[in-house]
Backbone as numpy.savetxt, mean C-alpha at the origin, in Angstrom:
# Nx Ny Nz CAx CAy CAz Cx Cy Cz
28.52 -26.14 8.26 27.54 -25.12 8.00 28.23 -23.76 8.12
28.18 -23.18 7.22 28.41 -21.48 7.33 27.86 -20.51 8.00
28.48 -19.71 8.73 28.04 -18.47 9.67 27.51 -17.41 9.06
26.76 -16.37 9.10 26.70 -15.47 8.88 28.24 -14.70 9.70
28.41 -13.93 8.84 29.90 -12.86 9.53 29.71 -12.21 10.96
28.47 -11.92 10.95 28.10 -11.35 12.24 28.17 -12.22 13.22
27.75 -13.68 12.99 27.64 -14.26 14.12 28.67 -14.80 14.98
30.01 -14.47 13.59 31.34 -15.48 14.08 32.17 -14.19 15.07
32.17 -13.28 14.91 32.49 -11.90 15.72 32.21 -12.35 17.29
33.32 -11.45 17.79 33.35 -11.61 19.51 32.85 -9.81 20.13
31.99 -10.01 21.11 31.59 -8.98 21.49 32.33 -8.65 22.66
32.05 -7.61 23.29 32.44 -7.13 24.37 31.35 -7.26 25.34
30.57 -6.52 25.05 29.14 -7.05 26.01 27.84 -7.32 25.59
27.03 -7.87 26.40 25.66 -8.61 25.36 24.93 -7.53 25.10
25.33 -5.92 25.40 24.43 -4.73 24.36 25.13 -4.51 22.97
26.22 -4.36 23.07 26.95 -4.35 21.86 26.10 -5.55 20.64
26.25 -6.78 21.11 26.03 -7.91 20.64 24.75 -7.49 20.24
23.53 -7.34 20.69 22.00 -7.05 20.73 22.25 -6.14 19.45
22.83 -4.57 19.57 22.89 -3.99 18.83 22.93 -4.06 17.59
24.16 -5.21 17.34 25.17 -4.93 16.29 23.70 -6.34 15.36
23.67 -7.06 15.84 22.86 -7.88 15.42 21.29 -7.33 14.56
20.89 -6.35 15.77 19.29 -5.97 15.32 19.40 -5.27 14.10
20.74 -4.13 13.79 20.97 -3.44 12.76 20.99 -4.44 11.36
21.71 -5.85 12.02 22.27 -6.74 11.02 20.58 -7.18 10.45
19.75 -7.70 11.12 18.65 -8.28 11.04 17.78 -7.12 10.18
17.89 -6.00 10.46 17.30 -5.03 9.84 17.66 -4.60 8.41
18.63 -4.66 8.33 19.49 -5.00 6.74 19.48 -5.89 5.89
18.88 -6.93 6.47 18.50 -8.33 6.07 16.93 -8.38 5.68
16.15 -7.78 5.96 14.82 -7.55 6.38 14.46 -7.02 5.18
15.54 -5.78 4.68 14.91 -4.23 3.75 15.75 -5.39 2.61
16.46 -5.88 2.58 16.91 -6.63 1.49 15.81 -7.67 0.62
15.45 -8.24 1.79 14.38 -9.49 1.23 13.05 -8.77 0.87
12.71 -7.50 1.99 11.75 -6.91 1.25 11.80 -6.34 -0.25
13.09 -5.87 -0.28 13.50 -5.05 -2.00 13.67 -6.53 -2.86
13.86 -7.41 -2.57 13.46 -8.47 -3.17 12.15 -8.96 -3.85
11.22 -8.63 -3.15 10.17 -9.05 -3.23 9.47 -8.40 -4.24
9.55 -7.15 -3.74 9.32 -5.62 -4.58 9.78 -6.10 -6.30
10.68 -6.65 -6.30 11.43 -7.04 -7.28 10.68 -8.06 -7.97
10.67 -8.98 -7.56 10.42 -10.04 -7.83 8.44 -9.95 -8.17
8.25 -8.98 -7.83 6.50 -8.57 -8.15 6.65 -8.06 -9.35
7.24 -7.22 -9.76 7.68 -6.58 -11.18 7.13 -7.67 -12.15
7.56 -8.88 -12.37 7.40 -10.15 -13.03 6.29 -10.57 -13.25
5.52 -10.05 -12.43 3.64 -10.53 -12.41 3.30 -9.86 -13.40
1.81 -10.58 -13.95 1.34 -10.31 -15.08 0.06 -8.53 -14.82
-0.15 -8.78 -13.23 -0.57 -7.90 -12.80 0.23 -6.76 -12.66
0.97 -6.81 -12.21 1.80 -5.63 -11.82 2.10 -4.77 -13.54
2.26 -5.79 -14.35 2.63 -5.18 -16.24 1.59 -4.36 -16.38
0.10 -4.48 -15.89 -0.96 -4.16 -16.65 -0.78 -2.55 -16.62
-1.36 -1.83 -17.53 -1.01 -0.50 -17.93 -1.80 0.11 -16.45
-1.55 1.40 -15.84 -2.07 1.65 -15.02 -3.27 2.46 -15.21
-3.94 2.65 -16.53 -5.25 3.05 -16.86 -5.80 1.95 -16.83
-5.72 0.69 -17.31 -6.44 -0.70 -16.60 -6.43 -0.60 -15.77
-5.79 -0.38 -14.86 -6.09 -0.80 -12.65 -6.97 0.07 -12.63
-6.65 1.27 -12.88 -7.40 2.49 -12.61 -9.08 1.92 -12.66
-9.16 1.40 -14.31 -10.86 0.90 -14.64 -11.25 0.10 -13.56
-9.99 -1.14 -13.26 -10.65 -2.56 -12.43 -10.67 -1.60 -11.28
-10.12 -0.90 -10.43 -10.37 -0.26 -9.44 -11.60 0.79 -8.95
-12.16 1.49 -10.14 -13.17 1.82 -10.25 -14.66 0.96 -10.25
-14.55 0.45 -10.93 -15.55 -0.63 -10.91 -15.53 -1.64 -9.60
-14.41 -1.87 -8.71 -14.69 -2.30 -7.53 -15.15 -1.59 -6.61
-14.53 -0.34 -6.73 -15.56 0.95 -6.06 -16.91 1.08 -5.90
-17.63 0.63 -7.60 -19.15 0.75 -7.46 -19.46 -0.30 -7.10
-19.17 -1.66 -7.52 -19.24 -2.48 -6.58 -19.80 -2.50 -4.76
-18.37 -2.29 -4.49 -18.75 -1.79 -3.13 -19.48 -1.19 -2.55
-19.68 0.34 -3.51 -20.71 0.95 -3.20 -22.16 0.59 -2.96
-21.99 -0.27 -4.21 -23.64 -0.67 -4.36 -24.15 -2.06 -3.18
-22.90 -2.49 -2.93 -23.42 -3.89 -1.97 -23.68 -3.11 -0.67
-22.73 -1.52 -0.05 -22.67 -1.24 0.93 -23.62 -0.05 0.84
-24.39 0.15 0.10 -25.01 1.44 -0.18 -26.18 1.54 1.10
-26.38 1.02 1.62 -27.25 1.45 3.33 -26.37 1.13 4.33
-24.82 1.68 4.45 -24.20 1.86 5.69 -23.74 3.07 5.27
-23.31 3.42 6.43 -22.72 5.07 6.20 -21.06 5.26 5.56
-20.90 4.55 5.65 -19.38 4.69 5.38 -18.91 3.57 4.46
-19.20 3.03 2.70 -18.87 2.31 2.13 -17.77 2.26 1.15
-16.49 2.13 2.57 -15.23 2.78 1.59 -14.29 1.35 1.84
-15.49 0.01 1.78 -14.04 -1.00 1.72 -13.38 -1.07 0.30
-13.77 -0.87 -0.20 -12.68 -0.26 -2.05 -11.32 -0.30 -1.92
-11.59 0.72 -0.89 -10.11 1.09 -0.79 -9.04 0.47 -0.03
-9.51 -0.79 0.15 -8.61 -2.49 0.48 -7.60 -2.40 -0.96
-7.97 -2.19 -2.12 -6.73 -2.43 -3.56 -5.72 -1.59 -3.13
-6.08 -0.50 -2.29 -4.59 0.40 -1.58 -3.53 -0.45 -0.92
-4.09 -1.70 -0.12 -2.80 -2.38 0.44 -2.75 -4.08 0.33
-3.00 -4.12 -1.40 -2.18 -5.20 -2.10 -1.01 -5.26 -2.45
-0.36 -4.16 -3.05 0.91 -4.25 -3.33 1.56 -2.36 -3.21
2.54 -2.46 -3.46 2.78 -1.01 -2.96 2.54 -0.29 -4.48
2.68 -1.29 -5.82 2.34 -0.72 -7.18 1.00 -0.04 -7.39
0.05 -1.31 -6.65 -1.54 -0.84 -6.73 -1.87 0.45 -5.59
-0.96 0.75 -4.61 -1.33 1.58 -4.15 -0.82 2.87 -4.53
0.34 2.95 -5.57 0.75 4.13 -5.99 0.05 4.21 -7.02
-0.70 3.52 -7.70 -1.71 3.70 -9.23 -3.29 4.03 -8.53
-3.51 3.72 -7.57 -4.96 3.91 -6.67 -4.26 5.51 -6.38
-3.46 5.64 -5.33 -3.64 7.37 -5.16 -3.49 8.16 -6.26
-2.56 7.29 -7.22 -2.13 8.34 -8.07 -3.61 8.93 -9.01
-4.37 8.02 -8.95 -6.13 8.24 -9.92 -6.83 9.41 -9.18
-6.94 10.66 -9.43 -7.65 11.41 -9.05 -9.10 11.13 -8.78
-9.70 10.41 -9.82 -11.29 10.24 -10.19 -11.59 9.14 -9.50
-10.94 8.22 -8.86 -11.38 7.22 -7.81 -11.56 7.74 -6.31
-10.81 8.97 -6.03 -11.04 10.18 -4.89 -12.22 11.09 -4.90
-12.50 11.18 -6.14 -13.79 12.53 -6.33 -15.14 12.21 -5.78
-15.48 10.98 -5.63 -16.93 10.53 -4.70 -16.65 10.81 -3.13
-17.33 11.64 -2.77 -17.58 12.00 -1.33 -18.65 12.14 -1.13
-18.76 11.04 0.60 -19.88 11.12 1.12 -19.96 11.68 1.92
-21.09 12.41 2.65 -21.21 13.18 3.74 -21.24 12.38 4.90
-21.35 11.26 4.72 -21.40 9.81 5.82 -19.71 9.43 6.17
-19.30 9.97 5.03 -17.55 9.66 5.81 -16.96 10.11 6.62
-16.18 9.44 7.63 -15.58 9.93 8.41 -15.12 11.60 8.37
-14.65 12.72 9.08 -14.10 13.76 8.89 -12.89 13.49 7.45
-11.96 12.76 8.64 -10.66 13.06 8.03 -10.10 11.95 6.65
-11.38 10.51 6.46 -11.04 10.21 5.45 -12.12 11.39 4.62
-13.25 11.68 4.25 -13.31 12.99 3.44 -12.60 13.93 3.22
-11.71 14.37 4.16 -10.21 15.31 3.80 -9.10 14.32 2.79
-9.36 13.83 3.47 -8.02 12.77 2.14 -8.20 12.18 0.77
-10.09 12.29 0.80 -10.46 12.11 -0.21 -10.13 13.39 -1.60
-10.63 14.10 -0.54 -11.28 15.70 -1.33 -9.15 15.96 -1.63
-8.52 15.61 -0.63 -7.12 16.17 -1.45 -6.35 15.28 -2.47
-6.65 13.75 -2.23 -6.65 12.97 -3.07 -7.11 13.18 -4.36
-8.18 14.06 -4.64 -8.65 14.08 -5.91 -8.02 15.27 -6.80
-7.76 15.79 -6.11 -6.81 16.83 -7.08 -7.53 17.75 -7.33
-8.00 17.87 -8.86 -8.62 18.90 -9.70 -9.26 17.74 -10.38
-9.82 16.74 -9.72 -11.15 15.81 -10.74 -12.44 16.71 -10.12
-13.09 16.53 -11.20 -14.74 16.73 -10.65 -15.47 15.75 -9.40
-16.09 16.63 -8.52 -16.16 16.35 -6.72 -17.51 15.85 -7.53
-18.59 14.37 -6.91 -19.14 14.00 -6.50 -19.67 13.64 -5.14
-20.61 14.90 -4.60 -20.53 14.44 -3.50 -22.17 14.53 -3.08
């Protein structure tokens, strides 16, 4: 069986060792993650133009809205933010999925909303 390089190395003391390892593990980590990243590219989802997400994302919005429309705060929507890191750069990047503000929202997600939206027209 083959070693990783790191493992066949002689240390001096078991901090060195700890060290040299966690960096190693951490390099290993951002690799498989940029892998993945990669390897999502390939999905049929990830191709779709990002004015499609934008629509399907909107429409899960009213969705939501409308199932959650007697609680004060009906912002589970914004769950499509942490599916993939694509859908979440095409979700912030949509001004007009930011422009609904409720007076029921939290302070500071209404601040992130209202800067999220840019220069779309405020619904609030």
């Amino acid at each position: 069986m083959a070693y990783h390089p790191v493992l066949t190395q002689h240390f001096d003391t078991s901090d060195i060792a700890f060290t040299k390892i966690d960096k190693e593990i951490a390099a290993l980590r951002e690799t498989i993650r940029a892998l993945h990243a990669f390897r999502n590219t390939f999905t049929a989802v990830y191709r779709l133009p990002p004015e499609i997400l934008t629509r399907v994302f909107s429409f899960v919005q009213r969705i939501r809205a409308d199932f959650y429309s007697n609680t004060p705060t009906p912002l589970e929507w914004v769950n499509v933010t942490y599916v993939s890191q694509h859908w979440r750069n095409v979700a912030v990047g949509s001004p007009t999925l930011w422009s609904h503000i409720s007076s029921a929202y939290p302070k500071c997600a209404a601040e992130e909303f209202l800067w999220r939206s840019k220069e779309a027209p405020l619904s609030i």
